[in-house]
N, C-alpha and C positions, 0 to 999 in steps of 0.2 A: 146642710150640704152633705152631699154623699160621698164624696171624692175623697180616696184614700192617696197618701203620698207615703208608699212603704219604706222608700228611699231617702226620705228627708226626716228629721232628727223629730218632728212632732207628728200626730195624727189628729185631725179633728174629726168628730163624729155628730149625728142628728142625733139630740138627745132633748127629751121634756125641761123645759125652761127654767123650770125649778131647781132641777140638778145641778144646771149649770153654773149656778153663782156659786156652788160649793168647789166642785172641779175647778175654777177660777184660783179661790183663794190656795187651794191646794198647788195648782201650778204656779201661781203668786212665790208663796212660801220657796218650793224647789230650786226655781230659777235662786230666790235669794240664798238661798241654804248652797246652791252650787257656785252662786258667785262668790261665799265667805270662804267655802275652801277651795274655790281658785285661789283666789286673794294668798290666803295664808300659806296655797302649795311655793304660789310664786314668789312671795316672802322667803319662804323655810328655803326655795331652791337657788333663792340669789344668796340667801348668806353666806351658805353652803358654798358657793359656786364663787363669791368675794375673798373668803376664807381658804378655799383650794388654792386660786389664783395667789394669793397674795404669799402663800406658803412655798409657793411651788419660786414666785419671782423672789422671794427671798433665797432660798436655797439655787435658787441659778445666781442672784448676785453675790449671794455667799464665796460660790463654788468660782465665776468666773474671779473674783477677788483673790481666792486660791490659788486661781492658775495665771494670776496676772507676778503673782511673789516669785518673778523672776524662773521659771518652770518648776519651783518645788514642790507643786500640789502633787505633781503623780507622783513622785523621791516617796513623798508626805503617805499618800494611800497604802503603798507598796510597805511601809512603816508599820502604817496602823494594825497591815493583816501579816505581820510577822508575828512570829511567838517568841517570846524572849528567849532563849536559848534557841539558835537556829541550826544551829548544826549537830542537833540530836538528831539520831536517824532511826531507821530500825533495826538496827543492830542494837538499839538499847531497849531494854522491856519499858512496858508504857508506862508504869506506875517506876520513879523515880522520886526518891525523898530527900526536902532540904526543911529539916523541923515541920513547920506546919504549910508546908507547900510542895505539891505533887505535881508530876507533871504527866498530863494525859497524854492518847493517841497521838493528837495532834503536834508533842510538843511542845505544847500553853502551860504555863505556870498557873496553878490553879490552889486559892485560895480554901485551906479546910475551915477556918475560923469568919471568914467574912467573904462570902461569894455576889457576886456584883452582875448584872444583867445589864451589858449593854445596852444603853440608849441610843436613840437617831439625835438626841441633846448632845450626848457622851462621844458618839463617832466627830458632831461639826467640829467640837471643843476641841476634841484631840488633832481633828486634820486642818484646824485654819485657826488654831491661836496662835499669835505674831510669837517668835522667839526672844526670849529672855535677852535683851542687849545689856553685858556687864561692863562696862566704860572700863579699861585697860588702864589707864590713863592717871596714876598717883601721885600723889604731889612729891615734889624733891625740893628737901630741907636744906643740902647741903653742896657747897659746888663739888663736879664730878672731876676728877684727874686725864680724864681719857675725850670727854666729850670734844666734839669739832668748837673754834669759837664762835660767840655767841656775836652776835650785830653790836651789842655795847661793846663786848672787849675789843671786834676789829677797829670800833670808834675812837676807843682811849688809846689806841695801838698808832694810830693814824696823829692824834691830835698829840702822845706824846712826840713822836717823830720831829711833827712839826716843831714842838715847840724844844725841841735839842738841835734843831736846825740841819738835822740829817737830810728831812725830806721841805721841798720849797714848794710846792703845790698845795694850794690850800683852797676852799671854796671859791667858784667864781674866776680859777684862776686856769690858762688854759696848759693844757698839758702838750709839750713839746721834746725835741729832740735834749735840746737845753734845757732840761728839768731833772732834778733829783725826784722822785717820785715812785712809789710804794706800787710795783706789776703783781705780786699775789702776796697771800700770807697764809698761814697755818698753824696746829697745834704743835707746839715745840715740846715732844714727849718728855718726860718729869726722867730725871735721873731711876733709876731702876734699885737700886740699895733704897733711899729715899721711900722710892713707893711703897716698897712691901715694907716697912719699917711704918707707914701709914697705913697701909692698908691691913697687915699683921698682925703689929704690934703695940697699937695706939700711938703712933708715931704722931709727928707734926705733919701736918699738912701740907705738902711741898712748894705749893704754891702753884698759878696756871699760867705758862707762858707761850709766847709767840713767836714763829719764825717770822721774819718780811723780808723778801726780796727786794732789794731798792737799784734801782736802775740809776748810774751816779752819773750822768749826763754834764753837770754843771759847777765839776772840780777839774784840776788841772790834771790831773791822775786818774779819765773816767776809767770807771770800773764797771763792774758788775760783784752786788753786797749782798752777805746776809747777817741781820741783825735779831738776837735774843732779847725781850720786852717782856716786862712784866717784875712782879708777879701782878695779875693783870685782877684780881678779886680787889687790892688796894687800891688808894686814891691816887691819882695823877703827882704828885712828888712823892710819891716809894716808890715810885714804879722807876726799875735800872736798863739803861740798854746796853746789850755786852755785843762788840763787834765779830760775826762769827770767820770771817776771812782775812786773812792780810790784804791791806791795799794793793793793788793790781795783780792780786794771786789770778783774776779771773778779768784779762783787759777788756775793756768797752766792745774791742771785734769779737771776742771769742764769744760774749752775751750769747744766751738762745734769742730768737724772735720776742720782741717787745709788743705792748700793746702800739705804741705810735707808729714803729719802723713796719710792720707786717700791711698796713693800709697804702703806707708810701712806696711798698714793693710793688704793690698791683699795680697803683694809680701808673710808677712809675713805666713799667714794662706796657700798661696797656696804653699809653700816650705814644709809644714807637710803633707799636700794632697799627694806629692808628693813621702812621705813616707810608702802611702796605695792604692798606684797605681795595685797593684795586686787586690786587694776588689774593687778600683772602676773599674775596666777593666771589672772584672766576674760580678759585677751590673751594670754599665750604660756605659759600649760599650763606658768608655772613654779612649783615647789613650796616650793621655799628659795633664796637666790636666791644665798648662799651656796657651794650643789653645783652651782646650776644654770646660772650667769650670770658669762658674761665678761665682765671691763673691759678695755677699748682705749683706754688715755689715750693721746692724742697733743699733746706740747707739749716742754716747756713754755714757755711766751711771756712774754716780759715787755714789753710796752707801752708802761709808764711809769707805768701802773695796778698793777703787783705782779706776783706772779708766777701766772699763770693756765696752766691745760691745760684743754684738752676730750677728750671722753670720749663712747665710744660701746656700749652693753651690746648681747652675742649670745649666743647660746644655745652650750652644751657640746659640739660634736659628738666631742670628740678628749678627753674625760678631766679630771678634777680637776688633769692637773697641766701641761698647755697653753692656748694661748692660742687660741681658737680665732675669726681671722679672718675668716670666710665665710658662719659664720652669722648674720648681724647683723639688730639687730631696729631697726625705725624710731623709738627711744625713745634722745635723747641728752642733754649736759647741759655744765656744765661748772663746773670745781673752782677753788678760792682758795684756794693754799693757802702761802702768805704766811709768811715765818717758823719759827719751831721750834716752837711751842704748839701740836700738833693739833688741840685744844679751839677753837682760830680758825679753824679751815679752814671752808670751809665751798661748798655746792653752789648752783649757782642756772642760769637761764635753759635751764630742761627745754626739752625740743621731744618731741613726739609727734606721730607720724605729720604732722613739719611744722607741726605747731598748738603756736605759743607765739608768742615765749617765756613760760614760767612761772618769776617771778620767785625761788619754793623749791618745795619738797617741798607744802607744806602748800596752797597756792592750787593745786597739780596736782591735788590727790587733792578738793578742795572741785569746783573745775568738774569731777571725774569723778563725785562723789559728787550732782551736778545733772543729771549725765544731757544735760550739753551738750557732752560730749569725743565726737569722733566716733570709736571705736576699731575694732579688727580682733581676730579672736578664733580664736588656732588651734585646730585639732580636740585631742579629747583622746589624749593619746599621742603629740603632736608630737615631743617629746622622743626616743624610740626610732626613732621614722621618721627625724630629721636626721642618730645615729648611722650608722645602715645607711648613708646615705647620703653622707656625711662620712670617713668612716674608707676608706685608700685597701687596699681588699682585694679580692682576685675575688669576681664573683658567684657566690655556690655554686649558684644556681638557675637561673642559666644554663648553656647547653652549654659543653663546654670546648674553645676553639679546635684543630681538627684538628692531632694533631703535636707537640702544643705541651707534653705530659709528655715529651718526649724533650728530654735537655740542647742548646746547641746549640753552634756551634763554639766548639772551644778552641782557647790558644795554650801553647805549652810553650817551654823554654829547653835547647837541649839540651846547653849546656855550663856551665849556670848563667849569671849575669849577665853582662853584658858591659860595665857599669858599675863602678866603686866608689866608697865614700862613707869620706870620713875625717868623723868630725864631724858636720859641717853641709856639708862642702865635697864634689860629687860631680863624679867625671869618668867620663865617656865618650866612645869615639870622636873625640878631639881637641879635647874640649870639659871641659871644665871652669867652675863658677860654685861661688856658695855659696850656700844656700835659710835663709832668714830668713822669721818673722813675725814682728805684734806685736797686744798684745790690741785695739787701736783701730784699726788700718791693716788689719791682715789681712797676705798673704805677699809678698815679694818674693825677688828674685836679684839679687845683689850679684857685682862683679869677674868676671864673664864673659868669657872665653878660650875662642877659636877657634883651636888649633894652636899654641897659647902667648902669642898676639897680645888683646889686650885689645879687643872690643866696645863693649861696655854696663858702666859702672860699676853705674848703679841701674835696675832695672827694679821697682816698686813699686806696686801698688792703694794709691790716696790713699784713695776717697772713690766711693760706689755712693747717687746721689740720685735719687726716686723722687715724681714730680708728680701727685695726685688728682685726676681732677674729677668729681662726684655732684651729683645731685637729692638731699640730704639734710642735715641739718641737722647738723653735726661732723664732716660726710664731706665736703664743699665745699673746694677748695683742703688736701688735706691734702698736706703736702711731708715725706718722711722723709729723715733724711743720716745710713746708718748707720753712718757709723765711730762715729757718739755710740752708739750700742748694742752696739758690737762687734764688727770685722770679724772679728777673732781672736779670738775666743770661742768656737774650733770644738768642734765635740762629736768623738770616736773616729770614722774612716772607717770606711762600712759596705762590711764584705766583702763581694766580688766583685759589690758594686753600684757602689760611687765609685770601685772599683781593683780590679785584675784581682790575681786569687788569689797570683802568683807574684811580686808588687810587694814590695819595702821601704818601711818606713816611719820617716818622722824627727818628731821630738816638736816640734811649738807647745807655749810657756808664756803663761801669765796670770797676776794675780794674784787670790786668794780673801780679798774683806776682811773676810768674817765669821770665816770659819776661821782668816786671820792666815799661811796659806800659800801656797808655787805651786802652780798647775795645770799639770801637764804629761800633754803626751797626746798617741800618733802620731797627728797628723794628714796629714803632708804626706805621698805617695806617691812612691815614682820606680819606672820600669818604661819597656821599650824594649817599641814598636809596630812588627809587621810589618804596612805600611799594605794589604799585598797587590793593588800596583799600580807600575808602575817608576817611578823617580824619575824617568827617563831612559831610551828605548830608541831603538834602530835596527834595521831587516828590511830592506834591501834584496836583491838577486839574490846575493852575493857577499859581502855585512856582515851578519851577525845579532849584535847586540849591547845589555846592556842591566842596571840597576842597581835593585836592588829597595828600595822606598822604606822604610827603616825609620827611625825618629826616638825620643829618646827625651821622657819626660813628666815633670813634677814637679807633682802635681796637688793642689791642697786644696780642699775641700767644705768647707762651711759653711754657719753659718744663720743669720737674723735675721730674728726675726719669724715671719711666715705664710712668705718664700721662703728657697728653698736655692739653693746660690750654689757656682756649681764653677771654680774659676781655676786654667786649665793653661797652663804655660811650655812650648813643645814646641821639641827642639832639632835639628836635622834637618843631612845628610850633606853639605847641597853650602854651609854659611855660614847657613843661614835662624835666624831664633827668630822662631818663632810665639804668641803670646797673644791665648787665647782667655777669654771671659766668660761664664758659660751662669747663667741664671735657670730656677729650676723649683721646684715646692711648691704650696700654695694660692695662688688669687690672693685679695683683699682682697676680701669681700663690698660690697652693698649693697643696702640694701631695696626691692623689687618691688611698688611700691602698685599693685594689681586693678585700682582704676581707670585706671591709666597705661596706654598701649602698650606692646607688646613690644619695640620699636625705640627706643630715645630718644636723645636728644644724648649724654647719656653713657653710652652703650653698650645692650648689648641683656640680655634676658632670657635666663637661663643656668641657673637652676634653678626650681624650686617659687614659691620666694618673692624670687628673689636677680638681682641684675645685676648684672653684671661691669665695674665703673667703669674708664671708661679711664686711662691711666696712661703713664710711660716711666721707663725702666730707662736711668740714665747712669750710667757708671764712668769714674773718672776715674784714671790712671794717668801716675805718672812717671817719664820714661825720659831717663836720663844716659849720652847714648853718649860713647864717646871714639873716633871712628874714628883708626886709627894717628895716636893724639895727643890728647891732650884739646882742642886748641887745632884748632876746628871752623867751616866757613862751613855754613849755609843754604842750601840753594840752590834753587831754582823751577824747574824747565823744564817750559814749556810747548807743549802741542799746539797748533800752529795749523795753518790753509789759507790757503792765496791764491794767486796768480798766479806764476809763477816768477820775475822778478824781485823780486818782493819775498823769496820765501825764499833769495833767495843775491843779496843785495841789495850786499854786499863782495867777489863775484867780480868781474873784469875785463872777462871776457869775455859774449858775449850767448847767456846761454844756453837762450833760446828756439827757438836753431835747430836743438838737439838734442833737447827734448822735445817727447815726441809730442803733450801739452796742453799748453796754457798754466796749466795747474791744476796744484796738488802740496798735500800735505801737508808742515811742516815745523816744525821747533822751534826756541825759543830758550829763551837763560838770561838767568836774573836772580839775585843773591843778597837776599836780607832783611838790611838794616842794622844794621835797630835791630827793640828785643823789640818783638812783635806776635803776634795774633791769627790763624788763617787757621780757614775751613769748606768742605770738600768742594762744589768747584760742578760740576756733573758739563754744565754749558753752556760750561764755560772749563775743560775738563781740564787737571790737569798733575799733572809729580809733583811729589812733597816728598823731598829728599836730603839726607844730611849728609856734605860732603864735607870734605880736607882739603886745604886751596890748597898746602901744606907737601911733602904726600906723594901720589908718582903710581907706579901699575904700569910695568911694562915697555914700554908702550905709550904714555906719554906723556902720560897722562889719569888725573888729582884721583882719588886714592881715596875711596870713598865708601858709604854705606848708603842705601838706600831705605826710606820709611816707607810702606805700606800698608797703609790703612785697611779694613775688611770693610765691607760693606755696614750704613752706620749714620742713626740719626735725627739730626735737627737739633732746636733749641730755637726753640720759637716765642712764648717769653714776652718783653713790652718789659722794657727794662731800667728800666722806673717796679713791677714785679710786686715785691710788700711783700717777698719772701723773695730777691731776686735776689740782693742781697750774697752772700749763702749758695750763693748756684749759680749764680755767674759763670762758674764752671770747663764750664759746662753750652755756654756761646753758640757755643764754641769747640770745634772738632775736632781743632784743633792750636796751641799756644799755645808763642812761643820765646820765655826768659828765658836770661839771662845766670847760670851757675851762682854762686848765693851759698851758704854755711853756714847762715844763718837766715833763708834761705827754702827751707826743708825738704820740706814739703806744701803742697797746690794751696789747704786754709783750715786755719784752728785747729780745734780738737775742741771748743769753745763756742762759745754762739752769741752773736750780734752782737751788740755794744757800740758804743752811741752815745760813743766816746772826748772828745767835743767837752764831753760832759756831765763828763767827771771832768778836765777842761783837760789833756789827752793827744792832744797831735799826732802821737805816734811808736810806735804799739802795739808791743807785745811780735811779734806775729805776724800775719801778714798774707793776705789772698785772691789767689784767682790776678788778678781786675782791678788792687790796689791793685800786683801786681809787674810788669805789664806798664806803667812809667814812659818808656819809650822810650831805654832806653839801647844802648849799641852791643853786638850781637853781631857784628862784624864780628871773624874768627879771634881768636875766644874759647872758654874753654869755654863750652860749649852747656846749657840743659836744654829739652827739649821735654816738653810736659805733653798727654798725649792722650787726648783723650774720645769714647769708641763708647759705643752703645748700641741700643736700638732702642723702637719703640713696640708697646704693649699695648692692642688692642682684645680683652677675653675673648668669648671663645664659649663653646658648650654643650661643646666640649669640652677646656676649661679645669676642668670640675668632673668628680671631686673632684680633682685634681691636671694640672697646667700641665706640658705636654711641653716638654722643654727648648729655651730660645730661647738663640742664640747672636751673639756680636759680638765682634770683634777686632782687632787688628793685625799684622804682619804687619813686621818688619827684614829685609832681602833683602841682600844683596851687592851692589853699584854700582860697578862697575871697582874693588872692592877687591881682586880677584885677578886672577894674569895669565892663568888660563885657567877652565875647569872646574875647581871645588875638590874634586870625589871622586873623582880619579883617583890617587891612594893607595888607593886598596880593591880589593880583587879586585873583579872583575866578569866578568860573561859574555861573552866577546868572541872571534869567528871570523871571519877573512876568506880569502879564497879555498882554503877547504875547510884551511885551518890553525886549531885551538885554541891561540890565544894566551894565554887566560885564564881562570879560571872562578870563580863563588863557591863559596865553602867548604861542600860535603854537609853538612846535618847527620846526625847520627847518631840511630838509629830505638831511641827510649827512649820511657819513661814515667817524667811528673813530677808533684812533691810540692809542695803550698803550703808556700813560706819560713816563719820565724817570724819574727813580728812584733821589728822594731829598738826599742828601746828607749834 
């Protein structure tokens, strides 16, 4: 065949016969010879090609693994291409010596003796090994003096009761008006000589007791009791119960709200409602008043008329099984409810929209039933509009803030905590205290040590009182003091909302008098804050040097009522403890009558129907320092100006001829003799110290603490205002008493008793006025009682939830050291092109939320 096919991959050609068997085996051969390294190309390029792949999907699962660790892969990278010394600049020459490590252009510490070449091995290791988790968490050998009680001891607490016949409630049995029976209990703090005589001195062990409040329902003489129990480490017959009140020091009416009586107020008020269900249907579109309608008693009062509360009904925004203060409606009342027989109780002087009083139920619903009540009628559906409105969730119908589905910065730990907690007792960084609450007080820190040296024996929330003033009828003058409700009555902290993911958690108890058990439940947080700012630094030409502000926290959230309430101990590197006070939650409605203005005395218009009644936020807190010593002065100094002979008034010489004005600023001291009162005058600055006349630094100069106050409100009620007894602690920013054992707290947890009435000159328990008698605190122990807070005018954007408002104090160092207290820590420090010092790298990991302490 002649035919050439130049185009196709063979050619055949006419050739003598003979030839051709050899060309055969020769393209025989080829073909094979081309199919063996096909064969082997396509072998070599799949392993090739299984080995990329499989390299490439591990290092994507590597990496997404990375960035699944909660966002810390990028923190992680940004790490890895840092040089350890970051803040050399070019102002230092590039070649800087620390023995056998230099540091180049770039600011890399660079090894002269063993130099290392980064791997692709080297970089995964460092950017995706998990972090070091070091369990915080150390066993505790011995019982602690401070801790909150434990579930056994509120158990022996309860069963000795029972069996001293104090308390008649016992399993199975139901709990009534007629019942002796145990409403909260607490830690009954240890005599104060005693502890430091244990804690000191190798003293004895004081023993751990209990306060319990017992509700005495079911004696001729009811009362309202509190009893000492314990010592509660012993068995059930040592254990003594000492009675802490006189019999009827505190009668049955004067009690705060009971667990039983507070269920029978609502039921009681909402079964009369019930009776004017036609008026409230045609005014607030309620259906049953039951699912629909909150009661807000506030009391209860006793006058000398009985025991009375007032009561104010709002509408449901938050659920059948909250309380919901915001939505309130202009319809109030108030209850009698006198005694155990709830068949007596009874409602009277209604107000509607302001129009009364009506003397019951049945003269309300006759002048409505005349057509002479002038009412207000919400649309139909009201009900569903307040939810949407009410409930604090994103608008899904709104856009969603740019950015804002992406997480946003984290913090990690990279060698686990730097804390530890035995117990109750936690140290870090040279600090050490113990974290206590209790279900009436709420939390404190006890025996606080700085370097081994003793601070602050008690650091304490007494007492969070809250002033109303409204246009409205049971809204007028409302005063709340929630320790009667419950400081410590916290609910579970919410994750990685009240404490950061990587925190420990230690248990508040309570007690549960229905159930007959404790309530225990992590409330309290601890976790170390990188403030990501220096505590401390220096730049100049020649010094770069500088100390990164980290502190640690002991934080508990809390609720009462409509607000949320966050109190953090913060403990910081150079001697400081900070306490702070943050308010945040609903704030407290009040009704919006159409015909009003927007604007009014007590505040302005903030929703639909709703104003935001002004108010203030006072906490009151007690602090027992001991500066090296229990045995403590006071002391004042004050900022002044004036002429230079008066500011160096005991120099010899005339030293006017050496300044350049006859103007200066200058200070002097004074000590506080005796207990007193003091408030923030920002016209007459000075500070407030506690120093010790006993003990001085190297320098020749009273060791001592600083007390600073945050920016706080004052109190502007006369001391004639019906409730001041109750919040005297209020007048005061700063109140020094002389440390006694039964004067514990700034008031009692009931409320006032005319003692003159039952021929009692000597109460059981006393107000912060009745302790400031004027005795000497001249080097004594000390107690200073301090009150911050702030004022509340709401806005529109207080609804539906109040941004956190904060107020505090602030214990500083005062020549109690002889120098800067953080120079124990590494830190970053270079002077004339030498690295003297540096903080500790950390290492480029990814971390895991702790589990919750228990």
């Amino acid at each position: 065949m002649a035919n050439n096919y130049s185009n196709r991959a063979y050619e055949f050609t006419n050739e003598p016969k003979e030839k051709k068997t050899s060309s055969l085996k020769i393209l025989v051969c080829g073909q094979l010879l081309g199919i063996i390294v096909f064969i082997i190309g396509f072998a070599a390029g799949l392993c090739i090609g299984i080995f990329v792949y499989n390299g490439n999907e591990s290092k994507l699962a590597h990496t997404e693994n990375c960035q699944n660790q909660r966002g810390t892969e990028r923190l992680e990278i940004k790490q890895s291409e840092q040089p350890v010394i970051t803040t050399v600049t070019n102002d230092i020459p590039s070649s800087i010596n620390r023995g056998n490590e230099t540091l180049n252009d770039k600011g890399e510490v660079k090894n002269k003796d063993s130099e290392h070449t980064p791997t692709s091995e080297d970089s995964d290791e460092q950017t995706c090994k998990r972090c070091v988790w070091r369990n915080p968490i150390l066993p505790s050998s011995q019982p602690n003096l401070f801790a909150p009680l434990s579930a056994e001891e509120m158990t022996l607490v309860h069963r000795t009761l029972v069996d001293f016949k104090i308390v008649d409630v016992d399993h199975g049995q139901e709990l009534t008006f007629k019942s002796n029976f145990i409403g909260t209990m607490f830690l009954h703090p240890p005599n104060k000589r005693e502890a430091l005589q244990y804690l000191d001195d190798d003293g004895k062990f004081p023993g751990r007791y209990a306060t319990a409040v017992v509700i005495r329902g079911n004696i001729d003489q009811k009362d309202y009791m509190q009893y000492k129990i314990g010592p509660l480490e012993g068995k059930l017959p040592d254990v003594k119960v000492t009675q802490l009140l006189k019999n009827g020091e505190v009668p049955y009416e004067s009690r705060p709200y009971d667990n039983v009586e507070i269920g029978e107020i609502i039921f009681s008020i909402l079964a009369d409602l019930d009776k004017i269900s036609a008026l409230l249907k045609d005014s607030f579109d309620i259906n049953n008043v039951y699912e629909d309608v909150s009661i807000m008693p506030n009391g209860p009062y006793n006058d000398g008329s009985g025991r009375v509360s007032r009561f104010t009904i709002g509408l449901r925004g938050l659920g059948d099984k909250e309380f919901d203060f915001l939505n309130i409606l202009p319809f109030t009342g108030r209850l009698s409810h006198i005694g155990q027989n709830t068949s007596d109780w009874f409602t009277y002087d209604f107000f509607y929209l302001n129009q009364g009083p009506f003397s019951n139920i049945t003269e309300l619903i006759n002048v409505y039933n005349s057509g002479k009540l002038k009412y207000i009628k919400y649309p139909e559906g009201y009900k569903e509009y307040i939810i949407q409105e009410t409930l604090p969730i994103r608008q899904v119908n709104s856009p969603v803030r740019p950015d804002s589905h992406y997480p946003g910065t984290s913090t990690y730990e990279p060698h686990g905590p730097r804390y530890t907690i035995s117990g109750h007792v936690v140290n870090w960084m040279g600090w050490s205290f113990t974290v206590s609450t209790g279900q009436h007080r709420g939390p404190s820190i006890f025996d606080v040590r700085f370097k081994g040296e003793r601070i602050i024996y008690e650091n304490s929330l007494n007492e969070i009182a809250l002033v109303y003033s409204a246009d409205g009828s049971g809204q007028d003058n409302m005063v709340y003091l929630d320790s009667v409700y419950g400081l410590g009555e916290a609910k579970r902290a919410i994750p990685r909302v009240d404490c950061p993911f990587y925190a420990s958690y230690l248990n508040s108890s309570g007690w549960n008098p229905r159930g007959l058990k404790a309530s225990i439940l992590p409330t309290f947080c601890i976790f170390e804050v990188n403030a990501q700012d220096p505590l401390w630094r220096h730049k100049g030409q020649d010094v770069e040097a500088g100390l990164n502000n980290n502190f640690l926290v002991a934080r508990y959230p809390t609720q009462v009522g409509n607000y949320d309430y966050i109190i953090d101990f913060q403990f910081y590197l150079d001697g400081r403890v900070k306490t702070t006070a943050s308010a945040t939650g609903f704030i407290q409605g009040s009704f919006w009558n159409p015909s009003s203005d927007v604007q009014t005395p007590f505040g302005y218009k903030v929703a639909n129907s709703l104003i935001g009644p002004i108010h203030d936020h006072t906490f009151g807190f007690k602090v027992d320092m001991d500066v090296a010593g229990k045995d403590n002065d006071f002391q004042l100094i004050h900022w002044k100006y004036g002429d230079v002979n008066r500011a160096m008034k005991n120099n010899k010489t005339d030293p006017s001829n050496y300044f350049f004005y006859n103007h200066t600023r200058f200070i002097e001291w004074d000590y506080v003799e005796k207990e007193t009162g003091l408030k923030v005058d920002t016209e007459n600055q000075k500070y407030w110290t506690i120093i010790n006349r006993n003990k001085k630094n190297k320098n020749g100069v009273n060791r001592g603490y600083r007390i600073i106050p945050m920016t706080t409100s004052s109190q502007n009620l006369p001391d004639d205002y019906p409730r001041m007894q109750e919040l005297s602690f209020t007048k005061y920013h700063c109140a020094i008493t002389k440390q006694k054992d039964n004067e514990q707290y700034l008031k009692p947890l009931y409320f006032p008793v005319d003692n003159k009435l039952f021929n009692d000159t000597s109460p059981s328990q006393l107000y912060l006025e009745d302790m400031l008698d004027g005795e000497s605190i001249a080097n004594e122990d000390i107690v200073t009682w301090l009150s911050v807070g702030f004022l509340h005018i709401p806005t529109s954007e207080d609804v539906p939830m109040t941004i956190k408002v904060e107020s505090g104090f602030t214990l500083k160092p005062f020549n109690f050291f002889d120098r800067t207290a953080t120079f124990d820590i590494p830190a970053l420090a270079v002077f004339n092109n030498t690295v003297y010092d540096n903080a500790p790298v950390p290492d480029m990991c990814v971390s895991e939320p702790y589990p919750i302490q228990h």
